[in-house]
Backbone bond lengths (Angstrom), bond angles and torsions (degrees), N, CA, C in turn:
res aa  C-N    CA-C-N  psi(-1)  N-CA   C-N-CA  omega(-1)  CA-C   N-CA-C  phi
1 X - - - 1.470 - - 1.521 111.09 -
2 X 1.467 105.56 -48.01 1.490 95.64 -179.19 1.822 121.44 -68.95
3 X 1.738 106.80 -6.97 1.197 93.48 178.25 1.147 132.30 -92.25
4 X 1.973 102.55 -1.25 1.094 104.98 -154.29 1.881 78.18 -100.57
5 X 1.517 141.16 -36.19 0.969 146.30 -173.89 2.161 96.05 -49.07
6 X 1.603 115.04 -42.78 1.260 128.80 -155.88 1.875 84.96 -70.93
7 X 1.322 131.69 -17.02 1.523 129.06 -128.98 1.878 94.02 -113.06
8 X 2.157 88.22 -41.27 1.194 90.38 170.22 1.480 142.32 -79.79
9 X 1.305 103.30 -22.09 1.635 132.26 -176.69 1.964 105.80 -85.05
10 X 1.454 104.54 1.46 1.396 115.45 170.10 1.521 100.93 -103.35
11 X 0.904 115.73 -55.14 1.735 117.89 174.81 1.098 124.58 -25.23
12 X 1.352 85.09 -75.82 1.895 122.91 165.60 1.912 111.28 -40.53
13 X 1.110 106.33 -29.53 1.368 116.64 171.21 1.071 120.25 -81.05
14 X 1.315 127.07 -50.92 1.960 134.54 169.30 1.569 93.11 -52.56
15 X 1.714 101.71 -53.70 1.581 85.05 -146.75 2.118 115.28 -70.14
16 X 1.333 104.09 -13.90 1.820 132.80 149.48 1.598 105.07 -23.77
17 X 2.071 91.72 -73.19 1.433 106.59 -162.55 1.250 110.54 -41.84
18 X 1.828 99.77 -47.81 1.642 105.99 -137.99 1.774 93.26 -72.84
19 X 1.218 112.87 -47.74 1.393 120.92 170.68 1.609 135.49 -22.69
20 X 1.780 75.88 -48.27 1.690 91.72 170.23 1.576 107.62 -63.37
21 X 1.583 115.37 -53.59 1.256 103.72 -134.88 2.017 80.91 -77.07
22 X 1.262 122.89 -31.47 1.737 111.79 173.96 1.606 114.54 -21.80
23 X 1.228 101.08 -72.91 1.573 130.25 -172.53 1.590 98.24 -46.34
24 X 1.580 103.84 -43.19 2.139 94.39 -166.35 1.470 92.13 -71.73
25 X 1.864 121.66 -54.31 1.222 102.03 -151.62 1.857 108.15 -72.86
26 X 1.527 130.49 15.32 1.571 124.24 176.35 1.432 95.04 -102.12
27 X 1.870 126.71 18.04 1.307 114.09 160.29 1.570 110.21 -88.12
28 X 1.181 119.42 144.47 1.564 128.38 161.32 1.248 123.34 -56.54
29 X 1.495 129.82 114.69 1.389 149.88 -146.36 1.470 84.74 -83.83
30 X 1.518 148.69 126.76 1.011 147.44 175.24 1.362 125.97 -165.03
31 X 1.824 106.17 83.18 1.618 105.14 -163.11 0.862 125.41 -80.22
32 X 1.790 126.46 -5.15 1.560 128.13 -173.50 1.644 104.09 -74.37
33 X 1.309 134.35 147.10 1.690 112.25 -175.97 1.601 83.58 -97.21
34 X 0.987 132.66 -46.85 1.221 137.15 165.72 1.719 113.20 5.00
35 X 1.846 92.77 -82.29 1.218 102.31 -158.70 1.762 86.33 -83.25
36 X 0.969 119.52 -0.25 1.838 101.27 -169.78 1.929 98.24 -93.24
37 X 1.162 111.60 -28.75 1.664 126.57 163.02 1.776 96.35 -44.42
38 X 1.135 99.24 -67.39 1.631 94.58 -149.67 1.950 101.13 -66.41
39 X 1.346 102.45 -41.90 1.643 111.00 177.97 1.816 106.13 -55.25
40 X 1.397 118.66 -28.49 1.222 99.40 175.54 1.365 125.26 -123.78
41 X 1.630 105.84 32.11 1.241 116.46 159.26 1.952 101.09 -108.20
42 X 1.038 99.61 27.45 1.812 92.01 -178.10 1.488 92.01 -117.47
43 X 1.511 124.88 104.47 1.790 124.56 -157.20 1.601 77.66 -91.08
44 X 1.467 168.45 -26.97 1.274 137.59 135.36 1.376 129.53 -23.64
45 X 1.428 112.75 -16.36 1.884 102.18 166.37 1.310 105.89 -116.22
46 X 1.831 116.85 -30.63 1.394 107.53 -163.35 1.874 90.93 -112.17
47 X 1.763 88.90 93.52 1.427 84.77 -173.27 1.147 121.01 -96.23
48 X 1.775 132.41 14.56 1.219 144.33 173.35 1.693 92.68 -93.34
49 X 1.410 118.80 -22.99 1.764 103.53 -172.50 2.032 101.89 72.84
50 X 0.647 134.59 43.18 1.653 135.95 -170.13 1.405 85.21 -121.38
51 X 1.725 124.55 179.99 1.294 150.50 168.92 1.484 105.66 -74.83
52 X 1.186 145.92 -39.36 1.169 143.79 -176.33 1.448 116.41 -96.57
53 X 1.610 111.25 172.64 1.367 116.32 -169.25 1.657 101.49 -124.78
54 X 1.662 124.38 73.82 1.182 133.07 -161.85 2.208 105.55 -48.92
55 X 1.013 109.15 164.09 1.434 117.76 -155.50 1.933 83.61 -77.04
56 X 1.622 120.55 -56.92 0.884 136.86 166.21 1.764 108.46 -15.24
57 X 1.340 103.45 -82.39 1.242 120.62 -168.60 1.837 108.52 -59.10
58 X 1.007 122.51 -9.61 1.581 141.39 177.52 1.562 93.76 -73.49
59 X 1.377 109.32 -75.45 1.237 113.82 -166.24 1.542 123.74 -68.57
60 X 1.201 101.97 -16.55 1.820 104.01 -176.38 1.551 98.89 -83.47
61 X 1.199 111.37 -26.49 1.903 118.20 176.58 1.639 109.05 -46.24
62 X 1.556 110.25 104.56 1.415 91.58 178.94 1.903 94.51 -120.63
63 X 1.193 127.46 27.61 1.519 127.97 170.74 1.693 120.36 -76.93
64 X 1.590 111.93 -142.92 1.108 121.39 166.31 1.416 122.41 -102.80
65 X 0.547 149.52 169.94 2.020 168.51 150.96 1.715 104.32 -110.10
66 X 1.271 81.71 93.55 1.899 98.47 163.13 1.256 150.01 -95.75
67 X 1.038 149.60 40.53 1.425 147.10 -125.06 1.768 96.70 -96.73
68 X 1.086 125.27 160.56 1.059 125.44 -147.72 1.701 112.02 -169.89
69 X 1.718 130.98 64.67 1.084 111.36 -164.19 1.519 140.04 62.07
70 X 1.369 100.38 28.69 1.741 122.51 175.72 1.328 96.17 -81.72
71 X 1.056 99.40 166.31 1.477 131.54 165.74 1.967 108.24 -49.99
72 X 1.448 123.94 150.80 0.999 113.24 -179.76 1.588 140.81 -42.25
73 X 1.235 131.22 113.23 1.498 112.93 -173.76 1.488 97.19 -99.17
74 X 1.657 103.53 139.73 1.808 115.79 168.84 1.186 114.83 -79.16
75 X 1.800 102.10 -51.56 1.391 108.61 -142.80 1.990 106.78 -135.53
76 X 1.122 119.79 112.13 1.470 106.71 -169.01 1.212 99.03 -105.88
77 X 1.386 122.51 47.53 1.594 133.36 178.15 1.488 105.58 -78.11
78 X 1.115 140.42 137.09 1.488 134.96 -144.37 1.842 109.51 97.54
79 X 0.787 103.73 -47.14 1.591 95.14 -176.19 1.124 130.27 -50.24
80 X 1.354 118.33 -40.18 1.163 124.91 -175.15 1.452 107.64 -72.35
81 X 1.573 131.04 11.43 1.076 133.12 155.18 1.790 133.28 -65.84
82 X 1.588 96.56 -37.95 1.321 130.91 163.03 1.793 111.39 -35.07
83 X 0.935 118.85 9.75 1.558 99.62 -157.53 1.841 124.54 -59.79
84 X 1.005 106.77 10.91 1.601 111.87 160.95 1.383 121.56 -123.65
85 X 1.621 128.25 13.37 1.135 115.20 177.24 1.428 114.41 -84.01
86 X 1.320 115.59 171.44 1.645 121.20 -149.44 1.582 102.68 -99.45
87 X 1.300 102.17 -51.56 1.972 119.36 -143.52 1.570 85.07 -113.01
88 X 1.013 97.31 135.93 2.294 112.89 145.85 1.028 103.76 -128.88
89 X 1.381 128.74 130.05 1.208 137.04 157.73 1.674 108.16 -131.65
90 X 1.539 105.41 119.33 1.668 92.91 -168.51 1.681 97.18 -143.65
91 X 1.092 133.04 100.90 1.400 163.90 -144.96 1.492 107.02 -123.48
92 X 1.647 106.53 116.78 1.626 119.47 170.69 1.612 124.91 41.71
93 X 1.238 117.37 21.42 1.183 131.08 162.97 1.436 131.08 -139.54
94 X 1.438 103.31 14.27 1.630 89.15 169.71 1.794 124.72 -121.98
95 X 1.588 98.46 127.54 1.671 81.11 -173.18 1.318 105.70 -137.93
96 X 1.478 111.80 91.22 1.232 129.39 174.55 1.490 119.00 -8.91
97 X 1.657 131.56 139.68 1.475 112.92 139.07 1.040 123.00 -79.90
98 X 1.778 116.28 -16.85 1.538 127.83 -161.70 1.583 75.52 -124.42
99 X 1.609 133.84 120.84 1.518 122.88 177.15 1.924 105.77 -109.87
100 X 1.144 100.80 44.87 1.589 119.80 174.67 1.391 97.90 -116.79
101 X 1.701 104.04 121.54 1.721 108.60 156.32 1.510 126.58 -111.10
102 X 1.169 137.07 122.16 1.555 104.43 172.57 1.287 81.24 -139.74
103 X 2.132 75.82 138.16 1.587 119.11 156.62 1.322 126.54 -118.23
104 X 1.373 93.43 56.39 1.667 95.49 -177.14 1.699 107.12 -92.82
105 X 1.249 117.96 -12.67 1.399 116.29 168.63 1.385 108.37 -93.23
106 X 1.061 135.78 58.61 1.806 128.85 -176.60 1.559 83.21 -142.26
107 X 1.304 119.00 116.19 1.397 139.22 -158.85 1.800 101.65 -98.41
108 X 1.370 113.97 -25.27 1.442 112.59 179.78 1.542 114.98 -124.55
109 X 1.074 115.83 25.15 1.416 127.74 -167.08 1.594 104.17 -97.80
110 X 1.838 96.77 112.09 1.706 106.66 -164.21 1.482 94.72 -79.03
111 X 1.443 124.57 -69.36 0.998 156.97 -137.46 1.666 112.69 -128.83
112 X 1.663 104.58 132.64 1.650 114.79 -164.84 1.837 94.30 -131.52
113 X 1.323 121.87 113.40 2.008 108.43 179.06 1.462 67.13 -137.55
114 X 2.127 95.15 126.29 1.214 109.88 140.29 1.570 121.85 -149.21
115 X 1.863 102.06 119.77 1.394 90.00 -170.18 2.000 113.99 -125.16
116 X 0.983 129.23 153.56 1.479 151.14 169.16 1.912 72.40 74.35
117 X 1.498 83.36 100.39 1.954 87.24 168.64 2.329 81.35 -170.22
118 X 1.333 76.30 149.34 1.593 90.25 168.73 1.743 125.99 -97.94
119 X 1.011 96.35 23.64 1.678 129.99 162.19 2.126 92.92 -49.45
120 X 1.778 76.48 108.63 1.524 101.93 177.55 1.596 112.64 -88.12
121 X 1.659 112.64 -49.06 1.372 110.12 -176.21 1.262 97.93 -158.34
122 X 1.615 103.86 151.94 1.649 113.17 158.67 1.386 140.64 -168.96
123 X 1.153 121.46 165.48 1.265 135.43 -174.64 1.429 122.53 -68.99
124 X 1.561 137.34 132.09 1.463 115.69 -171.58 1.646 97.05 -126.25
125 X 0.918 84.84 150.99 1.732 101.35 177.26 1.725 111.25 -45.47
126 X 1.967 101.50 132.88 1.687 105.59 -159.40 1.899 83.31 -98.15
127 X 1.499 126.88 80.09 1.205 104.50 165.00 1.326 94.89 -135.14
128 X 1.465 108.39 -155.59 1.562 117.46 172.27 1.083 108.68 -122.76
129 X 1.327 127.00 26.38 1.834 122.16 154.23 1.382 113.07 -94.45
130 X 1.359 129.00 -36.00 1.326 127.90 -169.60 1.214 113.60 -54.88
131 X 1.053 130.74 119.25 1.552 157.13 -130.46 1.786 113.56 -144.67
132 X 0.918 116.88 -55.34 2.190 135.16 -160.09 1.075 114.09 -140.21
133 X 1.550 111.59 93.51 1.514 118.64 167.61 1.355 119.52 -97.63
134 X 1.371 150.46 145.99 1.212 145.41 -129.41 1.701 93.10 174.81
135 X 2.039 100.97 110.70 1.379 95.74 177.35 1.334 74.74 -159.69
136 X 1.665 99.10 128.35 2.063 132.10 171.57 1.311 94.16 -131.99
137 X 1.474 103.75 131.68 1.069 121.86 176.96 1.590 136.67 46.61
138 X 1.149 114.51 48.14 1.090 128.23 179.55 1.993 117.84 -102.34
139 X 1.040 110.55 169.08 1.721 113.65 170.83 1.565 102.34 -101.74
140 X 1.161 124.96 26.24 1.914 122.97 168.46 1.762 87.38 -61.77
141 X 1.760 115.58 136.89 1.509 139.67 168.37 1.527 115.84 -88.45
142 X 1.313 97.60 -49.33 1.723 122.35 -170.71 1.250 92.40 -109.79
143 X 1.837 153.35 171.12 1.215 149.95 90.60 1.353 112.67 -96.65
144 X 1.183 139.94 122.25 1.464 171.95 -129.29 1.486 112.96 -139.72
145 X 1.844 110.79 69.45 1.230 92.94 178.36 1.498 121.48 -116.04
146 X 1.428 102.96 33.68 1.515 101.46 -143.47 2.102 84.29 -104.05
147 X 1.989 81.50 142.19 1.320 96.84 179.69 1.645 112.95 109.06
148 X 1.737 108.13 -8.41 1.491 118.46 149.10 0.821 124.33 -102.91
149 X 1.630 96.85 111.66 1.538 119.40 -173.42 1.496 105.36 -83.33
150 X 1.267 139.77 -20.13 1.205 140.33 -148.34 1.441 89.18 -96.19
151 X 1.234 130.83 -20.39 1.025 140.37 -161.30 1.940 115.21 -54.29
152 X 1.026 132.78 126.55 1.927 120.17 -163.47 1.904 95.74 -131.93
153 X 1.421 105.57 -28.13 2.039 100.21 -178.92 1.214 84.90 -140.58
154 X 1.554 104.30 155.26 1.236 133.30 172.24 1.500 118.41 -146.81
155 X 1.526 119.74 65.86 1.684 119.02 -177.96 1.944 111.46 -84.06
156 X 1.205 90.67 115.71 1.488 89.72 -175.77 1.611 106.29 -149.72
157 X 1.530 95.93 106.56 1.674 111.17 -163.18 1.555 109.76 -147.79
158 X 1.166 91.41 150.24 1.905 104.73 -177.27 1.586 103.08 56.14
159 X 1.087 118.88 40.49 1.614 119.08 145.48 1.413 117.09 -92.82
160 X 1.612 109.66 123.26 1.549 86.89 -168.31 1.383 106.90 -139.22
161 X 1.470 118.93 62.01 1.136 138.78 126.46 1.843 122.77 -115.32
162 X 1.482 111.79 7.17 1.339 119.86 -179.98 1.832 108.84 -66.94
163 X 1.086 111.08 124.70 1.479 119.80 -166.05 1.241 106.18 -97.41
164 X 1.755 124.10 -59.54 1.015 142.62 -134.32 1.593 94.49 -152.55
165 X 1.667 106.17 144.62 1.596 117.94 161.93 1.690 104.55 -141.90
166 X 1.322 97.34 151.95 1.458 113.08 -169.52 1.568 97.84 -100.90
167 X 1.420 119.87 127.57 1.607 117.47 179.33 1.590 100.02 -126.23
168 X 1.514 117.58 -17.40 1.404 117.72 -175.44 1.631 110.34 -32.23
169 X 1.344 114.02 138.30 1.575 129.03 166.76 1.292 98.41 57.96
170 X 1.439 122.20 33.18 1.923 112.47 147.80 1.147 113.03 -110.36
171 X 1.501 139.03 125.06 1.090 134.07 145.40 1.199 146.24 -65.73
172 X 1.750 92.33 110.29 1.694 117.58 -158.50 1.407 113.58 -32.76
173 X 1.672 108.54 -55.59 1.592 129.18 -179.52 1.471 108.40 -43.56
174 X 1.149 128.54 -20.68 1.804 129.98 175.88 1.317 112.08 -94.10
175 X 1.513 121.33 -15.44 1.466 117.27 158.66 1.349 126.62 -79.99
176 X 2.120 82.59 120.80 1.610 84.18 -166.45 1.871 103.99 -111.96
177 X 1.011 110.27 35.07 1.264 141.11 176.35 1.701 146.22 -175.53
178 X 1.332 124.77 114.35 1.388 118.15 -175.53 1.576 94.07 -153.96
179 X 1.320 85.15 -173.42 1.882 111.82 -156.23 1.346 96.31 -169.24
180 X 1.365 147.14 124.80 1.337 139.29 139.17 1.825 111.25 -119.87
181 X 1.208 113.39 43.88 1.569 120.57 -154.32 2.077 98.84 -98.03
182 X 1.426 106.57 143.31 1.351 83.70 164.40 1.562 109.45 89.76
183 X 1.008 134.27 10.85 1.646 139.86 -169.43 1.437 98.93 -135.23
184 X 1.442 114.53 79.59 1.155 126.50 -178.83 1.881 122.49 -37.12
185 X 1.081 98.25 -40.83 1.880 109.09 178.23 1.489 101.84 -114.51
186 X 0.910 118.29 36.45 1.681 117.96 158.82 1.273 102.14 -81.95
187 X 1.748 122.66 93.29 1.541 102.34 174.60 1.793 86.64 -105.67
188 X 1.143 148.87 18.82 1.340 112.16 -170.90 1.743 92.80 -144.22
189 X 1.248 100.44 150.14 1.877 90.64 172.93 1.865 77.11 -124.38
190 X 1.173 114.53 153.61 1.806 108.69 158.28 1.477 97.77 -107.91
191 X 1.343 138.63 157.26 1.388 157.94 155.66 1.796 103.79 -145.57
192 X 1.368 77.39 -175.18 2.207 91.52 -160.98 1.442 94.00 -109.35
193 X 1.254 128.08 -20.36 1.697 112.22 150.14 1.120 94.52 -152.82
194 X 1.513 96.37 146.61 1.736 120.70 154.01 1.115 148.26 -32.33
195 X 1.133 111.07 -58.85 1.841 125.20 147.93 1.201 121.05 -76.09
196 X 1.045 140.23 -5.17 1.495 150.35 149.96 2.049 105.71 -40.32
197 X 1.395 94.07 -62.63 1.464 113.98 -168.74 1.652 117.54 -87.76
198 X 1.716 100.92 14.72 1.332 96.13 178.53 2.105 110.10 -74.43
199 X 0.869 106.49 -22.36 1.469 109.53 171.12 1.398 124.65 -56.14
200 X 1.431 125.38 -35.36 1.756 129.63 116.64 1.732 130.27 -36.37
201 X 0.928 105.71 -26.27 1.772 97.09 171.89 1.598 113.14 -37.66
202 X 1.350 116.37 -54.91 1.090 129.12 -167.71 1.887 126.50 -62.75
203 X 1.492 78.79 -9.99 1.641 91.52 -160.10 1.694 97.78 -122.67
204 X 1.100 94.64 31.66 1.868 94.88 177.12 1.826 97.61 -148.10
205 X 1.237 97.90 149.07 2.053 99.02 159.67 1.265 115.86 -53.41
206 X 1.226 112.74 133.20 1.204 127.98 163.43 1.602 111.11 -30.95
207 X 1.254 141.08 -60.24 1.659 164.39 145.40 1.585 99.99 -12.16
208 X 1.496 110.76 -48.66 1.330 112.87 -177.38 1.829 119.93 -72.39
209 X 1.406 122.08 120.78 1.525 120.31 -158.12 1.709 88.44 -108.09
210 X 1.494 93.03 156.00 1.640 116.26 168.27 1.531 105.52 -81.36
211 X 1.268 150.40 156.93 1.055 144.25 169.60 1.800 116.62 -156.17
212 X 0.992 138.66 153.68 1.806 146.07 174.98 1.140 100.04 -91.76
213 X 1.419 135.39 -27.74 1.598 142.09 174.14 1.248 114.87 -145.55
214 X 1.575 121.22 103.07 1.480 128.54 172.35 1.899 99.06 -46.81
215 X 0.943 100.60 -51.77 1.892 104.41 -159.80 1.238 105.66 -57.74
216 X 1.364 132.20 -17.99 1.235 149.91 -171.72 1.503 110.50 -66.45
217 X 1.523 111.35 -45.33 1.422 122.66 -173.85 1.446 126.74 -73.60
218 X 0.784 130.55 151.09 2.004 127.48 165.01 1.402 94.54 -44.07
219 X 1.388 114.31 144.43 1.646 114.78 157.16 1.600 90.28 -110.45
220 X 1.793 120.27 93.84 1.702 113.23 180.00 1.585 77.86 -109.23
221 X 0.750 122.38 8.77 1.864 116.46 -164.80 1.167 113.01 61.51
222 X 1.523 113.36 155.57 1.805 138.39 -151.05 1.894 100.78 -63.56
223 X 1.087 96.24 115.94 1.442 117.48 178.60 1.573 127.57 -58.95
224 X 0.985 153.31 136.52 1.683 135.50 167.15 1.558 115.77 -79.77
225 X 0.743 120.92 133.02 1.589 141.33 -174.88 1.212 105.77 -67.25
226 X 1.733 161.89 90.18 1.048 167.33 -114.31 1.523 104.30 -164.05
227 X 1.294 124.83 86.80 1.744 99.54 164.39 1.224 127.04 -114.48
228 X 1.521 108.16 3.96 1.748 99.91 147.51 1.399 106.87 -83.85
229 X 1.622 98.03 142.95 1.310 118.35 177.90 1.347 130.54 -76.23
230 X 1.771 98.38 -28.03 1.503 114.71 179.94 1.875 98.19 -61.16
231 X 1.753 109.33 -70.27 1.011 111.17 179.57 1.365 118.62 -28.16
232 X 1.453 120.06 -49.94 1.442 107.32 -162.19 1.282 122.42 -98.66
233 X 1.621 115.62 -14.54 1.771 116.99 132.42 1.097 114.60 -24.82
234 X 1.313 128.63 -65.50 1.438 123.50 -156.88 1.167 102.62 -75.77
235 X 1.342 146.32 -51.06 1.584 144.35 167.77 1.364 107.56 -28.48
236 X 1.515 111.64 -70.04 1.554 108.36 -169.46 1.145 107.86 -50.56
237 X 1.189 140.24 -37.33 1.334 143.21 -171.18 1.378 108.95 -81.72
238 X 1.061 160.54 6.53 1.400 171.76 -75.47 1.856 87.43 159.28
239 X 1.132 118.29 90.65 1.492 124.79 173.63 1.643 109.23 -69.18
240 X 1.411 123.43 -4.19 1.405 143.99 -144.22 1.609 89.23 -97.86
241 X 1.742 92.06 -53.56 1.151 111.02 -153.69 1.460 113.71 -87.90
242 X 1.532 97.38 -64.52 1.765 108.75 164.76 1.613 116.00 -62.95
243 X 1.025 110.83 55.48 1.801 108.00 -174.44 1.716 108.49 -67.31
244 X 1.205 122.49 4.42 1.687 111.93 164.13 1.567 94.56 -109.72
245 X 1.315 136.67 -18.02 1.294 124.29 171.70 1.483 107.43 85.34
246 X 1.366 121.51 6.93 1.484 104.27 172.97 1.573 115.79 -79.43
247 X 1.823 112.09 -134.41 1.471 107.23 -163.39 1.560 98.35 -122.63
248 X 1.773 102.67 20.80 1.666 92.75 175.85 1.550 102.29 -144.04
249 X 1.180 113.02 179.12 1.796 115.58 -165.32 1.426 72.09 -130.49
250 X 1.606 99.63 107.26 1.135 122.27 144.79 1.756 136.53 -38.03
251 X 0.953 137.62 109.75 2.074 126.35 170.25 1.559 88.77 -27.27
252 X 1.573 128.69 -69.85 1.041 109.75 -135.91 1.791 113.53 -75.88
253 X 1.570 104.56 -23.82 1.291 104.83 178.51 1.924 109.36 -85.05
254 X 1.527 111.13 14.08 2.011 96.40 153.81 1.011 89.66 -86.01
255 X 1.773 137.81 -55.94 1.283 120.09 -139.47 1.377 100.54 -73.66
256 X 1.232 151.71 -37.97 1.237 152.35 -140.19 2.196 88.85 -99.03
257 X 1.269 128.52 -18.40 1.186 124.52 -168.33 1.407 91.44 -80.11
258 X 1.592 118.11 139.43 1.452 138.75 -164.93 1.759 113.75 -132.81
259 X 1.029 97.67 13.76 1.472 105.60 169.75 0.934 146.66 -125.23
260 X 1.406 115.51 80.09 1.598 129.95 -138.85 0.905 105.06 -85.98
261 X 1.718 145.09 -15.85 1.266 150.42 176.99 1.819 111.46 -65.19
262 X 1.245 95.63 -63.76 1.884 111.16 176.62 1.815 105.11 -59.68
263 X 1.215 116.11 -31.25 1.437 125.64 166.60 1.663 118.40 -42.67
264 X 1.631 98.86 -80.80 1.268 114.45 164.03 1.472 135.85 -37.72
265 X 1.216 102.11 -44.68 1.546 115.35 168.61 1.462 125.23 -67.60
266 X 1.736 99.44 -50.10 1.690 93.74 -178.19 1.572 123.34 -78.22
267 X 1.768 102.96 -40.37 1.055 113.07 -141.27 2.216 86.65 -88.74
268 X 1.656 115.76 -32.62 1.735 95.31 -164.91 1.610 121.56 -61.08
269 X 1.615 112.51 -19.04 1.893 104.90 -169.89 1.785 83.02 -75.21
270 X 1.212 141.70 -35.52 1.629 115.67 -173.18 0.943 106.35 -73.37
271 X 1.114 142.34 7.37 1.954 122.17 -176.57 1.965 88.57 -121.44
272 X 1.503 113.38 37.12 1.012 112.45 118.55 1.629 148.77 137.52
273 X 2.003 66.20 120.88 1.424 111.88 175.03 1.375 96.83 -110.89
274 X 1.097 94.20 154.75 2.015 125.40 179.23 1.693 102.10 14.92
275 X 1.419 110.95 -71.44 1.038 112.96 -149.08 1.692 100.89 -97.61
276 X 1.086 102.53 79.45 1.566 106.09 -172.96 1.934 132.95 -81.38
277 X 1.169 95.80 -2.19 1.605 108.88 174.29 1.767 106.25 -37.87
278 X 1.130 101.48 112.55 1.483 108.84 177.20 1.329 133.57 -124.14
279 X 1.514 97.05 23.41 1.494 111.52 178.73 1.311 131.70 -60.33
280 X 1.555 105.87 -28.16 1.752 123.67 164.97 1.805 98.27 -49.40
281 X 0.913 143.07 -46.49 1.333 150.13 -145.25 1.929 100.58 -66.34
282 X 1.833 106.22 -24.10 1.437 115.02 178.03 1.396 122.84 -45.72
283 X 1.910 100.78 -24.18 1.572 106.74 -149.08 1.493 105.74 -107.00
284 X 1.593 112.37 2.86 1.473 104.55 -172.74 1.644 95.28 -102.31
């Protein structure tokens, strides 16, 4: 009797274990405490109120994810659990160890805003809702958006290592919002025609060019727009200023110029004569 009682109370034990370990692995793997704090103080995802973020409760989430000036986030590993939420919006707190995101598997994901984050590159959601991408201040080199058509805003400013943006196969005429202002080495946008995208002119630097092939162009970095001549004689000649010595004043060599005295003096009686446009003057 007692062995068979010893036989059952072993059973009863596996069959405990196995139970347990069901239940752990339908929790959401989520090492940042950061982001696992904020996911389970949002009682719209953590709708049992428990310590964990059940696999269940991931997927029934069909809202936004907001973060908003938290505390540092590392790691947004967990997300990809989410697969129906709509919105990201993740603002002045996130700084990758790994600064690659992709959401190209998030099947209902309208909308992507991420700004003051060290977000190197990424992936955007392969559906036909994604609509509003939104990136301030980030380290993105390339952005690669071409071939979203669903696509309606595109604000993407004060990134300032962003070189290049991909516009191929969007139609300009459905953008009912953009921004490309403020991205110091943005010299190239690509689109599928030229005059197509003049309705963007307005919404990019002057420095910043339309192009049929980004790869096509010099990468010397985004130029300043100069059309007095006097003025921009005197720059090139300014060894201070022109420190590569070619035939254009670089964005990066105003911002990096530190001598506001020799500035003031040489450069204000030329801005004006005739041709007085002095909008270059933003970047020193």
């Amino acid at each position: 009797m007692k062995k068979r009682l010893c036989f059952l109370s072993r059973g009863i034990f596996l069959l405990c274990l196995m139970l347990s370990s069901v239940v752990s692995a339908q929790n959401v793997h989520i090492p940042d405490p950061v982001f696992k704090n904020y996911l389970l103080n949002n009682y719209s995802i953590n709708t049992n109120n428990d310590s964990e973020i059940q696999l269940e409760e991931a997927l029934a989430y069909k809202g936004s994810i907001s973060i908003y000036d938290a505390p540092v986030i590392k790691d947004l590993t967990g997300l990809e659990a989410f697969e129906n939420f709509t919105f990201l919006v993740v603002s002045g707190s996130l700084q990758l160890t790994n600064p690659h995101l992709d959401f190209s598997n998030f099947r209902y994901l309208m909308s992507v805003s991420i700004q003051e984050s060290n977000l190197s590159s990424i992936k955007l959601p392969n559906n036909d809702y994604f609509e509003r991408i939104t990136l301030h201040k980030t380290e993105i080199e390339n952005l690669d958006l071409s071939g979203f058509a669903s696509l309606r805003s595109i604000m993407v400013d004060n990134n300032a290592r962003l070189k290049t943006i991909n516009l191929k196969g969007i139609d300009i005429s459905k953008i009912y919002s953009a921004w490309f202002m403020l991205n110091p080495n943005l010299y190239c946008i690509q689109v599928d025609d030229i005059a197509s995208a003049y309705p963007l002119a307005s919404k990019k630097e002057i420095y910043t060019k339309f192009s049929l092939d980004c790869s096509q162009m010099p990468d010397v970095g985004a130029v300043l727009d100069i059309p007095n001549l006097g003025t921009k004689h005197l720059m090139l000649t300014n060894t201070q200023l022109n420190t590569n010595g070619d035939a254009e004043i670089q964005v990066s060599e105003a911002e990096n110029y530190n001598n506001e005295e020799l500035y003031l003096r040489d450069f204000y009686d030329f801005g004006k004569v005739a041709n007085n446009d002095l909008s270059w003057i933003n970047h020193f």
